[in-house]
C-alpha positions as a printed Julia matrix, in Angstrom:
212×3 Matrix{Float64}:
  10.6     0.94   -5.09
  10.13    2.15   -1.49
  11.34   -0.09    1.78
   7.36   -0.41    2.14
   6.77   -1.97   -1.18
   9.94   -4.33   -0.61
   8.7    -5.47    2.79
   4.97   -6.12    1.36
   6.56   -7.72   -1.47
   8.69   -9.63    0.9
   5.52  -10.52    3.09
   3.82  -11.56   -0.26
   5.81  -13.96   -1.11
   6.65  -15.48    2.37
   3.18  -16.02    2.74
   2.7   -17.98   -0.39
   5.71  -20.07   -0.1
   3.84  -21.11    3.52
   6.41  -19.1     5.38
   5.14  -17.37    9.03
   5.62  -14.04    9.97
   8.22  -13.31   12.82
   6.9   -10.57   14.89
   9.87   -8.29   13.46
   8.81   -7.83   10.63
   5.12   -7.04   11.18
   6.8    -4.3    13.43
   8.63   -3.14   10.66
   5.95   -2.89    8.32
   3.56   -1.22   11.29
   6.28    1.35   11.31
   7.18    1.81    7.58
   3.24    2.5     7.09
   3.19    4.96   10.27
   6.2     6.56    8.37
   4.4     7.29    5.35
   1.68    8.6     7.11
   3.44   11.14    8.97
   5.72   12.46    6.42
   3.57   11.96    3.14
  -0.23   11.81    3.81
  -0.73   13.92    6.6
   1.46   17.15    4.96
  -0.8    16.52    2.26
  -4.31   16.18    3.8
  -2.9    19.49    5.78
  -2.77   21.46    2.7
  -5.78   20.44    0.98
  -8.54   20.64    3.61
  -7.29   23.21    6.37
  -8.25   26.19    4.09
 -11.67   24.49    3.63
 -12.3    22.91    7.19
 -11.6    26.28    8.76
 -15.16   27.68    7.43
 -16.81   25.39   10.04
 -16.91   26.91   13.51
 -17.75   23.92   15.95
 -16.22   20.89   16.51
 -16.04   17.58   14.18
 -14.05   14.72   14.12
 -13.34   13.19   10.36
 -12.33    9.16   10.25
 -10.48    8.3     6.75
 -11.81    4.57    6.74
  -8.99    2.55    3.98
  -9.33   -0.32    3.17
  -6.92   -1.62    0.45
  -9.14   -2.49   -3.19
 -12.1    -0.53   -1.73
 -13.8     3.06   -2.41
 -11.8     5.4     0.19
 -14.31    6.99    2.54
 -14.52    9.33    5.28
 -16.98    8.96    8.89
 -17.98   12.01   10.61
 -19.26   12.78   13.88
 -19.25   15.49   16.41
 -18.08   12.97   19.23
 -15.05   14.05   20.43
 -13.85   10.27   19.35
 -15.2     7.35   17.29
 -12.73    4.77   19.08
 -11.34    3.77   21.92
  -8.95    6.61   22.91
  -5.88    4.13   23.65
  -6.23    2.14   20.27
  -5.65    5.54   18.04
  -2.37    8.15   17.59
  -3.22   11.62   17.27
  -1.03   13.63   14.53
  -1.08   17.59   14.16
  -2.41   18.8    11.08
  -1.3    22.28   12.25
   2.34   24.0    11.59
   3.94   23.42   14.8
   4.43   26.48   17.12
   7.31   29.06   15.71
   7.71   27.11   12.91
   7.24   29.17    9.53
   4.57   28.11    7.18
   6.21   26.43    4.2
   6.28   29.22    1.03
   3.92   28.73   -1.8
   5.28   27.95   -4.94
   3.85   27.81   -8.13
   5.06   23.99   -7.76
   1.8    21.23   -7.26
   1.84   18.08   -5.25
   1.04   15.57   -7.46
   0.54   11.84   -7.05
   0.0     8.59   -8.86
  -3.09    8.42  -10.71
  -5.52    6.31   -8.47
  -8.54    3.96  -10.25
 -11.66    5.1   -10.28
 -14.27    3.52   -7.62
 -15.8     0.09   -8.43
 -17.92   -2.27   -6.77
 -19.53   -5.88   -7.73
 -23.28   -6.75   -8.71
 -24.04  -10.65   -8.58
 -27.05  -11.82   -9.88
 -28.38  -15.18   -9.31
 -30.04  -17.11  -11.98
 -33.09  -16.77  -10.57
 -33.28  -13.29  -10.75
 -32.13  -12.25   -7.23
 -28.94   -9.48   -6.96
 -26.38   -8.28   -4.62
 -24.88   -5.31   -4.94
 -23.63   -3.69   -1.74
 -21.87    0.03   -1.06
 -18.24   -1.86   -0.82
 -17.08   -4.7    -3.11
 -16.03   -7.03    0.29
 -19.36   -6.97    1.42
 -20.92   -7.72   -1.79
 -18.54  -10.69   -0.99
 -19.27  -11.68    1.76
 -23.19  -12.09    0.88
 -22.97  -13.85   -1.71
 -21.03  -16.45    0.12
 -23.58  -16.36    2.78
 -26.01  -17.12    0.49
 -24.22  -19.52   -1.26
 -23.22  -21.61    2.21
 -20.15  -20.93    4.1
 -19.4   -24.43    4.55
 -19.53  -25.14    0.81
 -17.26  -22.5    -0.33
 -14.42  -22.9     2.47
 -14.97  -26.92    1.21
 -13.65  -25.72   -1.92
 -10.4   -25.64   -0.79
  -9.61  -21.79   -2.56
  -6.1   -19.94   -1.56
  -4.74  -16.47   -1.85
  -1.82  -14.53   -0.77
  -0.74  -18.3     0.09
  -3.91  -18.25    2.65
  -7.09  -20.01    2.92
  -9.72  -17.89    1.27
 -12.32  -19.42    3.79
 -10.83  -20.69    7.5
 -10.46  -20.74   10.87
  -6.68  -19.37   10.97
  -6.51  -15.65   11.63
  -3.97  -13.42   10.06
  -2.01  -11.06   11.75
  -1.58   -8.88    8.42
  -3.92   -8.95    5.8
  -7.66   -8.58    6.41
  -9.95  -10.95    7.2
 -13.72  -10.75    8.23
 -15.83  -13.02   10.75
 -18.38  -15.39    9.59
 -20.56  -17.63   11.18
 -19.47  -21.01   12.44
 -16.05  -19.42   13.71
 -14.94  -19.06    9.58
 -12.7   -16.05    8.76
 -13.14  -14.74    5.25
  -9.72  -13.07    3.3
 -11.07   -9.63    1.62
  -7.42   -8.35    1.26
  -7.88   -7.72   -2.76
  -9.0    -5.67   -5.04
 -12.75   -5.66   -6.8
 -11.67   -7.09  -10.14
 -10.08  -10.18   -7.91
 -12.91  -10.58   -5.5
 -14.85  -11.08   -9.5
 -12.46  -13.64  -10.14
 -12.51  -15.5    -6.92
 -16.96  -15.06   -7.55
 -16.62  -16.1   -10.55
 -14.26  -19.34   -9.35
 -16.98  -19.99   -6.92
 -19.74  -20.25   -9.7
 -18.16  -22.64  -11.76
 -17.29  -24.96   -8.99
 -20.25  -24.91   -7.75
 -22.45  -24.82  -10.71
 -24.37  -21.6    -9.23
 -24.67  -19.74  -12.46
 -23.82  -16.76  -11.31
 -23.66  -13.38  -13.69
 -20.75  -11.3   -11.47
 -20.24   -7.5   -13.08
 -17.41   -4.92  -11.98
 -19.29   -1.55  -11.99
C-alpha cells in the first residue's frame, strides 16, 4: 500500500468517526497526489501519445477531466488555456534538454486493470427516464426531480458526511444545488445505485435504477 492510499484511508476513516481535517494533512495528500502525477502518470501519458500527437501540426490544448467513479474523459480546444492561468501547473511532457531518451526495451508498462465505463438509467414509474453522459449527474436529476428538500430530510450519510447539506468539504467532491444544498458525488456508479435505490424505498418513489 502506497503513503497515498494510507493517507486516504486515514482521511476515510477520520471522516466517519466525525473527526476534522487539520490543514496538514490536506497538504499532504495535495502533495502525495501531485507526486504521483509527476513521476507515474505523466512518464506514462509521455510515451503513449507523443508519437501520435506529433502528426498534428497546429496547436491544441488536451484537459484530462477525472473524476473519481466516473468515465475518464478528455476536453479539447485550440485556446491556448481552458482555465485560469494561476489556478493550473504546467508539467513537460518532453525529455528535458541533454537528457538522453530512456532505451526501449522489450519490457511494457503495465497497470492495474481498470473497470469498464458505467453509468445509471432511472426510470420513474410513470414511464419517465434519466440517463445522463456521467453517473453524478444522472444523480443529481433525479434528486431534483425528486425534491431537494425531501431527500437531504432523509437524513442519508457517507464517507461520515451528509449526503445532502449545507457544509462544504474541503476534500471530497461535492456539487451545488439550489437552496444553498451541497450534494456528495465522491463514489462510484454502483454506490450512487445504492444510495438511488435508498432514496426510493424511503420515499416510496418506485423507482427502477440500472447500472449500464
Amino acid at each position: 500500500m502506497t503513503k497515498l492510499e494510507k493517507l486516504y484511508q486515514l482521511i476515510n476513516y477520520s471522516k466517519e468517526v466525525g473527526l476534522s481535517l487539520n490543514e496538514e494533512m490536506l497538504q499532504k495528500a495535495d502533495q502525495l497526489e501531485e507526486e504521483l502525477i509527476k513521476n507515474e502518470v505523466i512518464p506514462r501519458l509521455s510515451e503513449s501519445i507523443e508519437p501520435i500527437i506529433t502528426q498534428i501540426q497546429r496547436p491544441i490544448v488536451l484537459v484530462v477531466d477525472y473524476v473519481p467513479g466516473e468515465a475518464l474523459s478528455v476536453r479539447l480546444t485550440r485556446k491556448r488555456v481552458i482555465t485560469e492561468e494561476g489556478d493550473t501547473k504546467q508539467y513537460s511532457l518532453a525529455p528535458l534538454p541533454n537528457k538522453e531518451r530512456t532505451k526501449k526495451t522489450d519490457k511494457t508498462i503495465t497497470s492495474s486493470p481498470k473497470s469498464s465505463w458505467t453509468g445509471l438509467v432511472v426510470t420513474f414509474p410513470n414511464g419517465k427516464i434519466i440517463n445522463n453522459r456521467y453517473a453524478y449527474e444522472t444523480l443529481i436529476e433525479v434528486v431534483e426531480t425528486v425534491g431537494i428538500q425531501k431527500v437531504a430530510a432523509l437524513g442519508l450519510k457517507h464517507v461520515g458526511l451528509d449526503f445532502i447539506g449545507k457544509t462544504r468539504d474541503d476534500f471530497y467532491n461535492q456539487h451545488e444545488l439550489a437552496g444553498d444544498y451541497l450534494i456528495l458525488t465522491h463514489s462510484s456508479t454502483d454506490k450512487k445505485k445504492r444510495q438511488l435505490e435508498e432514496i426510493s424505498e424511503k420515499l416510496g418513489l418506485g423507482l427502477k435504477v440500472e447500472v449500464v
